[in-house]
KOLGU-4560 file (N, C-alpha, C; in nm, 3 decimals, padded with zeros to 5 digits):
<recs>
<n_xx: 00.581 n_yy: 03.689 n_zz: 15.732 ca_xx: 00.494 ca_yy: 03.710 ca_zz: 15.619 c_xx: 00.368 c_yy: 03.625 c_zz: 15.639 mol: A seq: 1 type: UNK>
<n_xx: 00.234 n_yy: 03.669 n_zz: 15.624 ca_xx: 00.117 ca_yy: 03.592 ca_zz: 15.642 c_xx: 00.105 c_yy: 03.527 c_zz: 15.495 mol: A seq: 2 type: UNK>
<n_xx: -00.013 n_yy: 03.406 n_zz: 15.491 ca_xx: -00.041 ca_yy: 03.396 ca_zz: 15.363 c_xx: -00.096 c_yy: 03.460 c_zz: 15.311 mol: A seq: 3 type: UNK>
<n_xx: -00.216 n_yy: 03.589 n_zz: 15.319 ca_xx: -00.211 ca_yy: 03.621 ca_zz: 15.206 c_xx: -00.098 c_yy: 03.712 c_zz: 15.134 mol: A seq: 4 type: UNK>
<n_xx: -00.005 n_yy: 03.759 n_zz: 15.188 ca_xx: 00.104 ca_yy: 03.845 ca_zz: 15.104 c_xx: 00.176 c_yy: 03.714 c_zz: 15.049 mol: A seq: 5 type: UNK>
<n_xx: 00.170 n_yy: 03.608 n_zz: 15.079 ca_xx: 00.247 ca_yy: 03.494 ca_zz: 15.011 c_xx: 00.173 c_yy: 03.449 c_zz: 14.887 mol: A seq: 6 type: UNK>
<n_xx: 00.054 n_yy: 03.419 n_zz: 14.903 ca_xx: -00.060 ca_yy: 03.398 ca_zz: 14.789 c_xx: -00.093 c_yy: 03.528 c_zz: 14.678 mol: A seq: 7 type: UNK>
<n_xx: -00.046 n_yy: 03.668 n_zz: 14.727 ca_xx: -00.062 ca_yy: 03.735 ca_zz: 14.621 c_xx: 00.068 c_yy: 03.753 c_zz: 14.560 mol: A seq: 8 type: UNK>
<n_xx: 00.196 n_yy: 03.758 n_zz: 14.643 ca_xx: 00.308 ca_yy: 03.746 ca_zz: 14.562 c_xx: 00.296 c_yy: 03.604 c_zz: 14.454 mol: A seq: 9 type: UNK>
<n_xx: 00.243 n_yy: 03.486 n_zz: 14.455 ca_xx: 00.273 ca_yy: 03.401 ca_zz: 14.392 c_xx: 00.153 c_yy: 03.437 c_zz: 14.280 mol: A seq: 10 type: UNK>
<n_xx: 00.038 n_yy: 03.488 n_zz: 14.290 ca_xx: -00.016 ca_yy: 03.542 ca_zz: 14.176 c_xx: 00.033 c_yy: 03.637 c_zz: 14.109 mol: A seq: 11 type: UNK>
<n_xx: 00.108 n_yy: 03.756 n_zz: 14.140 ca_xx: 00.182 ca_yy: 03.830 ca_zz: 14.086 c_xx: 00.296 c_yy: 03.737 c_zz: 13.996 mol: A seq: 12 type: UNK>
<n_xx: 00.404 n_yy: 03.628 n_zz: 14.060 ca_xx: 00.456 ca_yy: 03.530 ca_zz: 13.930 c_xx: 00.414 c_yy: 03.485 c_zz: 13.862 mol: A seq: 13 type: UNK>
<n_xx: 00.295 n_yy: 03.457 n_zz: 13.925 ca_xx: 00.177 ca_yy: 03.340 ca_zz: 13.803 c_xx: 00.188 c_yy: 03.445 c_zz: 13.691 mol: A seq: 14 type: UNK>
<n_xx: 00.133 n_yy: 03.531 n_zz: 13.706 ca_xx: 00.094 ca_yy: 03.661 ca_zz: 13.591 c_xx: 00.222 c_yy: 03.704 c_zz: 13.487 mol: A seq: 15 type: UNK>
<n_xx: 00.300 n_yy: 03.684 n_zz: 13.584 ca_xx: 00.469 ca_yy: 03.749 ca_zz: 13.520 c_xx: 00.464 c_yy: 03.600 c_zz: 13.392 mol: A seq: 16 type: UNK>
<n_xx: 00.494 n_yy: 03.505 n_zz: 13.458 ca_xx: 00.516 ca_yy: 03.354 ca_zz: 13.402 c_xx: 00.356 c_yy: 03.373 c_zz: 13.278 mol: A seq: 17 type: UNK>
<n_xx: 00.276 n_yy: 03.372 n_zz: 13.274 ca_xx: 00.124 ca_yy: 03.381 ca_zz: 13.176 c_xx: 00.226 c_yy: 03.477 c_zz: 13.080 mol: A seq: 18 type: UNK>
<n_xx: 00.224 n_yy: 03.644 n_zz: 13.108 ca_xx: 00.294 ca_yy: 03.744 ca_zz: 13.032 c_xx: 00.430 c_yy: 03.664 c_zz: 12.935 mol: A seq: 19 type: UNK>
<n_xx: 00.506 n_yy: 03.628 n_zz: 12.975 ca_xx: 00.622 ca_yy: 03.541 ca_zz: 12.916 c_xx: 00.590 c_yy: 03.490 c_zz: 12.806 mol: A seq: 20 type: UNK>
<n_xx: 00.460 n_yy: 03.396 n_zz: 12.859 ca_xx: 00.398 ca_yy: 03.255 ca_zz: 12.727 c_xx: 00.404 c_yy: 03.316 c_zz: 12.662 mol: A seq: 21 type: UNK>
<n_xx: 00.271 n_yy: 03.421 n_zz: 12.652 ca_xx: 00.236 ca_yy: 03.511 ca_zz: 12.563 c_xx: 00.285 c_yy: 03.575 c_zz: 12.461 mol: A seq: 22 type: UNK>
<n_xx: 00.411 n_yy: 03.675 n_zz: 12.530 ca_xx: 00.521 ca_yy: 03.701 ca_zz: 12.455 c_xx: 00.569 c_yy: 03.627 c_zz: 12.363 mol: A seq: 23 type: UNK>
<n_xx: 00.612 n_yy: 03.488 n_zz: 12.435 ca_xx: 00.680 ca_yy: 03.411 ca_zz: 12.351 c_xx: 00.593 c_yy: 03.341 c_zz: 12.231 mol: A seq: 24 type: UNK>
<n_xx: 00.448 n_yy: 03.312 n_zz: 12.215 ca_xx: 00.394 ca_yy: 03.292 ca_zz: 12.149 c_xx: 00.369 c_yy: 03.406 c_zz: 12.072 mol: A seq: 25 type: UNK>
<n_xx: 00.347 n_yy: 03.494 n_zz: 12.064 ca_xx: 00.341 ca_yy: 03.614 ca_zz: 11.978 c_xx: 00.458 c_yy: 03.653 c_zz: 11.883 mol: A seq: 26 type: UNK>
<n_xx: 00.597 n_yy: 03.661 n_zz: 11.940 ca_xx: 00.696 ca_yy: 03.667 ca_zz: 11.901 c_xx: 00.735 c_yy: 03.548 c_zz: 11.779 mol: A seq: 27 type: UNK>
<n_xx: 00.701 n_yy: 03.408 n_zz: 11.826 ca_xx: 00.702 ca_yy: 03.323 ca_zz: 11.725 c_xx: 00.617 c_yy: 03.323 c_zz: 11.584 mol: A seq: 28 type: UNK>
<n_xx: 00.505 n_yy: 03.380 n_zz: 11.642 ca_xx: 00.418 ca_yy: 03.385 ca_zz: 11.528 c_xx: 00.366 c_yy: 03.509 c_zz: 11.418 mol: A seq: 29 type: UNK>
<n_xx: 00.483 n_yy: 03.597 n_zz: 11.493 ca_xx: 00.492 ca_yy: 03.693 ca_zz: 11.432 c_xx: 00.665 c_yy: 03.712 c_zz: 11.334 mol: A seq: 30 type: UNK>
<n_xx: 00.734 n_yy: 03.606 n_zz: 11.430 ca_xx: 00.901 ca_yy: 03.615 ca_zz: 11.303 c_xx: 00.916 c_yy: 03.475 c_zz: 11.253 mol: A seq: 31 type: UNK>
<n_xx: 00.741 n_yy: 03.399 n_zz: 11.243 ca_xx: 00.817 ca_yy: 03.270 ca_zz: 11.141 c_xx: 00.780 c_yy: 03.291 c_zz: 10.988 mol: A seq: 32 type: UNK>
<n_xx: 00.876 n_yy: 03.266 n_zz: 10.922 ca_xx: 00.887 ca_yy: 03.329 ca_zz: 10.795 c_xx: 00.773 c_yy: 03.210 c_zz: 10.712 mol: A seq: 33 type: UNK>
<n_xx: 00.658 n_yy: 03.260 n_zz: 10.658 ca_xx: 00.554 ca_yy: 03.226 ca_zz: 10.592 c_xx: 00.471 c_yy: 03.174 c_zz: 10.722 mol: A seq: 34 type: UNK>
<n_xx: 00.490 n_yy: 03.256 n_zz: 10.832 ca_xx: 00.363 ca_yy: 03.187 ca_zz: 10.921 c_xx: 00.379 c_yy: 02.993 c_zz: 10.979 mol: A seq: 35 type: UNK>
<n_xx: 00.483 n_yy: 02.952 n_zz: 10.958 ca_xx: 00.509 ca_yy: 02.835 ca_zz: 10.994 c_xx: 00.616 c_yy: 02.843 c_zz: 11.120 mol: A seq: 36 type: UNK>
<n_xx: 00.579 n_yy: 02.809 n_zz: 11.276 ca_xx: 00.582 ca_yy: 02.814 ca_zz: 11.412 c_xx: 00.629 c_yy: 02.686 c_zz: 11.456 mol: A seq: 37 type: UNK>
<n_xx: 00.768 n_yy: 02.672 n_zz: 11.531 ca_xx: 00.853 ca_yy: 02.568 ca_zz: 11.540 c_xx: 00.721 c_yy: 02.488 c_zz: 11.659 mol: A seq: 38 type: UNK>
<n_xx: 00.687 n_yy: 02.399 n_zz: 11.658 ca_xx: 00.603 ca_yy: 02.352 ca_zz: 11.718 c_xx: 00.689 c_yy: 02.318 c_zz: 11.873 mol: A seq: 39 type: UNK>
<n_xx: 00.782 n_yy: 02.320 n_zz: 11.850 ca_xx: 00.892 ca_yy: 02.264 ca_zz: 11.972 c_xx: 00.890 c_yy: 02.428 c_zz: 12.102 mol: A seq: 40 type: UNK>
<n_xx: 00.890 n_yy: 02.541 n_zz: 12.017 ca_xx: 00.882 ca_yy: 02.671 ca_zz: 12.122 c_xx: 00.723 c_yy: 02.680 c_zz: 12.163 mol: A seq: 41 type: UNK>
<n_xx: 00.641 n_yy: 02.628 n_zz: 12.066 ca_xx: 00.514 ca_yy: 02.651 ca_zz: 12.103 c_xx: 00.470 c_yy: 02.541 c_zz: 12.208 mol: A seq: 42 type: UNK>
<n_xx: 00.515 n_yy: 02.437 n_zz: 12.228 ca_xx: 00.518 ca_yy: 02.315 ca_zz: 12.343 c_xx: 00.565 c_yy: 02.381 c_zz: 12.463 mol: A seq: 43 type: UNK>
<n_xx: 00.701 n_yy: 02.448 n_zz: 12.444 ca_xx: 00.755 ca_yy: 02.482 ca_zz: 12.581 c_xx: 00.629 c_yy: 02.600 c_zz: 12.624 mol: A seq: 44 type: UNK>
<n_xx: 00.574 n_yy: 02.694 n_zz: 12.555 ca_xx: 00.534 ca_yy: 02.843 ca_zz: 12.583 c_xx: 00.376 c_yy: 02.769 c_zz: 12.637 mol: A seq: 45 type: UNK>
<n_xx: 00.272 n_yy: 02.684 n_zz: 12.560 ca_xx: 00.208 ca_yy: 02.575 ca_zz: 12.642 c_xx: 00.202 c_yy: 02.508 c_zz: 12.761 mol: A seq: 46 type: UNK>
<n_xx: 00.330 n_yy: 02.450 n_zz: 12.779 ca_xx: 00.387 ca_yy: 02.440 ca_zz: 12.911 c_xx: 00.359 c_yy: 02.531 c_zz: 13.052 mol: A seq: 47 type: UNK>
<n_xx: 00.422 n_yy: 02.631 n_zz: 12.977 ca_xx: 00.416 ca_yy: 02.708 ca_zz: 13.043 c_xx: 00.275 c_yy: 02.794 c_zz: 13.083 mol: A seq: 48 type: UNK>
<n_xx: 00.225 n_yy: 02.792 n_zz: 13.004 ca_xx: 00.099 ca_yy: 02.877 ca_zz: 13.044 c_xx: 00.029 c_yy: 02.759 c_zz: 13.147 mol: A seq: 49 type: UNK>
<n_xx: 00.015 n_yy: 02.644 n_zz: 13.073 ca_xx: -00.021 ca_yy: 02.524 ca_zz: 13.231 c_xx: 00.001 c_yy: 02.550 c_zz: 13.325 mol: A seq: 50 type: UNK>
<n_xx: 00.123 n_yy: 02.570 n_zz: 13.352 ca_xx: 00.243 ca_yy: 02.608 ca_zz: 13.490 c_xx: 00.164 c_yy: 02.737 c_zz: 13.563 mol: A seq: 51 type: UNK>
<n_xx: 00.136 n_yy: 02.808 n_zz: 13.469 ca_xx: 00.096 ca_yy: 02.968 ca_zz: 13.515 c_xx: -00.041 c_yy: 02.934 c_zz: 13.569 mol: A seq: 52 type: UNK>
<n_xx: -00.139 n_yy: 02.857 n_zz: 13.489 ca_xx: -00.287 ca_yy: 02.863 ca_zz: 13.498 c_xx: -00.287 c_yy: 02.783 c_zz: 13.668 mol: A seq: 53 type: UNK>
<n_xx: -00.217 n_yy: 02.670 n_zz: 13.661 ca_xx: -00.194 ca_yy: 02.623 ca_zz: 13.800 c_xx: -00.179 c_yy: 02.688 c_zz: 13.899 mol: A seq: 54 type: UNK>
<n_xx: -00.057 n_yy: 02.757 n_zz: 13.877 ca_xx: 00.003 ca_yy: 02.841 ca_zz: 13.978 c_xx: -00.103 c_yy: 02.918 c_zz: 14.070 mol: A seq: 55 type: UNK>
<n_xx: -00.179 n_yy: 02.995 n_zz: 13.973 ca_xx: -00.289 ca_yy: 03.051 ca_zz: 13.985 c_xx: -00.399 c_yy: 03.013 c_zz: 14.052 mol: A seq: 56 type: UNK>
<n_xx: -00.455 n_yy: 02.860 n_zz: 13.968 ca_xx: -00.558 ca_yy: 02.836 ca_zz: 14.110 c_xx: -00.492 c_yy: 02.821 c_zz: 14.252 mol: A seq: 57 type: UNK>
<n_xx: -00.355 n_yy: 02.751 n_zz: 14.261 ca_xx: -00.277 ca_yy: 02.707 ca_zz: 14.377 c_xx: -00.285 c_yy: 02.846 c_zz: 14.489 mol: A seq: 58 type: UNK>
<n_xx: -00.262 n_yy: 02.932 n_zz: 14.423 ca_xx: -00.240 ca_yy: 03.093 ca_zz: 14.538 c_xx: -00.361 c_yy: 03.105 c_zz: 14.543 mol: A seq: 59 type: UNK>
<n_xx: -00.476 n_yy: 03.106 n_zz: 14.469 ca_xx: -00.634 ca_yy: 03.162 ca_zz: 14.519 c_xx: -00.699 c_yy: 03.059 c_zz: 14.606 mol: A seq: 60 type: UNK>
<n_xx: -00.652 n_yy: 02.941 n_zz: 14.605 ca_xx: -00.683 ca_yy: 02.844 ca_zz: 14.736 c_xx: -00.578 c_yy: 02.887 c_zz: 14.836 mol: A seq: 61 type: UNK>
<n_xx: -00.484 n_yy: 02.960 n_zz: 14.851 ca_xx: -00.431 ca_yy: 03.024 ca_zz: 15.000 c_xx: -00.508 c_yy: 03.075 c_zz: 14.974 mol: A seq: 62 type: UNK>
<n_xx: -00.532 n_yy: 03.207 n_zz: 14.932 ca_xx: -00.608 ca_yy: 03.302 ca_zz: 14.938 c_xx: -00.723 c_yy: 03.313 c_zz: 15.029 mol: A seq: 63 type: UNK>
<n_xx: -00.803 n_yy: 03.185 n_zz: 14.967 ca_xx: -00.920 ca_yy: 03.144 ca_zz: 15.027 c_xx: -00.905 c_yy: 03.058 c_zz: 15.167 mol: A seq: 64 type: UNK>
<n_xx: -00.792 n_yy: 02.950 n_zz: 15.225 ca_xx: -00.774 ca_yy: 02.885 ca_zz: 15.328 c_xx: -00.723 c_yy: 03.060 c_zz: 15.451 mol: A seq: 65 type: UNK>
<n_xx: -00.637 n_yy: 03.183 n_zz: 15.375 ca_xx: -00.601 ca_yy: 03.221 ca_zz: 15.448 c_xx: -00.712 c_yy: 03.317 c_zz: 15.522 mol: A seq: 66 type: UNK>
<n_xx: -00.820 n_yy: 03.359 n_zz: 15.431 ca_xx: -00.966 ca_yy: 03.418 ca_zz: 15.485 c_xx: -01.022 c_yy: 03.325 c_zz: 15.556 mol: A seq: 67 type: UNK>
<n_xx: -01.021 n_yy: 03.229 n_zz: 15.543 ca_xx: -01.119 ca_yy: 03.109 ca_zz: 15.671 c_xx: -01.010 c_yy: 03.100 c_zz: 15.785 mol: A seq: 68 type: UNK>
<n_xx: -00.843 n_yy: 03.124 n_zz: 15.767 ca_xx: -00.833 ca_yy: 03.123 ca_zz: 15.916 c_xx: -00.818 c_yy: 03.295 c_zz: 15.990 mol: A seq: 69 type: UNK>
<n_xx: -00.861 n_yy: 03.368 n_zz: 15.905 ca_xx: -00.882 ca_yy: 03.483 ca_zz: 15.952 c_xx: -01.046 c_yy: 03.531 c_zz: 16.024 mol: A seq: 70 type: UNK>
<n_xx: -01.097 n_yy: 03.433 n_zz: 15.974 ca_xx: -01.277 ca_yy: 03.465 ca_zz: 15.968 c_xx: -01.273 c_yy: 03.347 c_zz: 16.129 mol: A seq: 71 type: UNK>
<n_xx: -01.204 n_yy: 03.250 n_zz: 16.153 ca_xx: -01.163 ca_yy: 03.170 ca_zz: 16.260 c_xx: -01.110 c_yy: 03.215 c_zz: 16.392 mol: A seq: 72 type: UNK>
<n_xx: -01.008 n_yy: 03.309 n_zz: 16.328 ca_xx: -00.950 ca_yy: 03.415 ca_zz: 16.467 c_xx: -01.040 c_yy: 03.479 c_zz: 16.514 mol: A seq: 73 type: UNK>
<n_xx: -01.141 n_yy: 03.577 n_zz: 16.420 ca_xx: -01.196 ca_yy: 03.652 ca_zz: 16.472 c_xx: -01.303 c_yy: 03.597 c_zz: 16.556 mol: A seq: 74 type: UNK>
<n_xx: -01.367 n_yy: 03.498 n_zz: 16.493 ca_xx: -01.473 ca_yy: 03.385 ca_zz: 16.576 c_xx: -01.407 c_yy: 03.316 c_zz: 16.691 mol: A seq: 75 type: UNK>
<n_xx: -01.327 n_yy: 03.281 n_zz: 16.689 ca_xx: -01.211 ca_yy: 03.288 ca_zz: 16.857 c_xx: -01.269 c_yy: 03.426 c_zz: 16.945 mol: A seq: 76 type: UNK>
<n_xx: -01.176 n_yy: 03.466 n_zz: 16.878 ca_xx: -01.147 ca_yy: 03.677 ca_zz: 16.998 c_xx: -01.294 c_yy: 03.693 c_zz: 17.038 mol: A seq: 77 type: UNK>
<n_xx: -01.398 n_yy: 03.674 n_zz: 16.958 ca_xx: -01.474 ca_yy: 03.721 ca_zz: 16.951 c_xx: -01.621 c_yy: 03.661 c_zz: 17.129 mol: A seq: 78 type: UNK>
</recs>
């Protein structure tokens, strides 16, 4: 597997993991009875979107290291 199929699979989790928060923040704030949101699910779903937003820059820097050693090969062969 090269990096970039490694860097876009891990943006594809990033996205899955973002989708989740989301959910889970929506879901809370849509079944707490008078609009009052356990602050404790909204910490973890926070968490988590951190986790995701990270994740995210982390794979678009492969992304980007794996085009400079591709733009490198070719400046080799070349």
């Amino acid at each position: 597997m090269d990096l970039s199929s490694i860097a876009l699979q891990g943006l594809q989790q990033a996205d899955n993991q973002l989708q989740n928060a989301a959910t889970q923040i929506a879901e809370n704030g849509a079944n707490a009875p008078g609009g009052n949101v356990d602050s404790v699910d909204l910490s973890a779903a926070a968490v988590q979107l951190l986790a995701g937003k990270n994740d995210f820059a982390a794979n678009i820097g492969t992304l980007k290291v794996a085009d400079e050693v591709q733009k490198n090969l070719l400046d080799v062969q070349a």
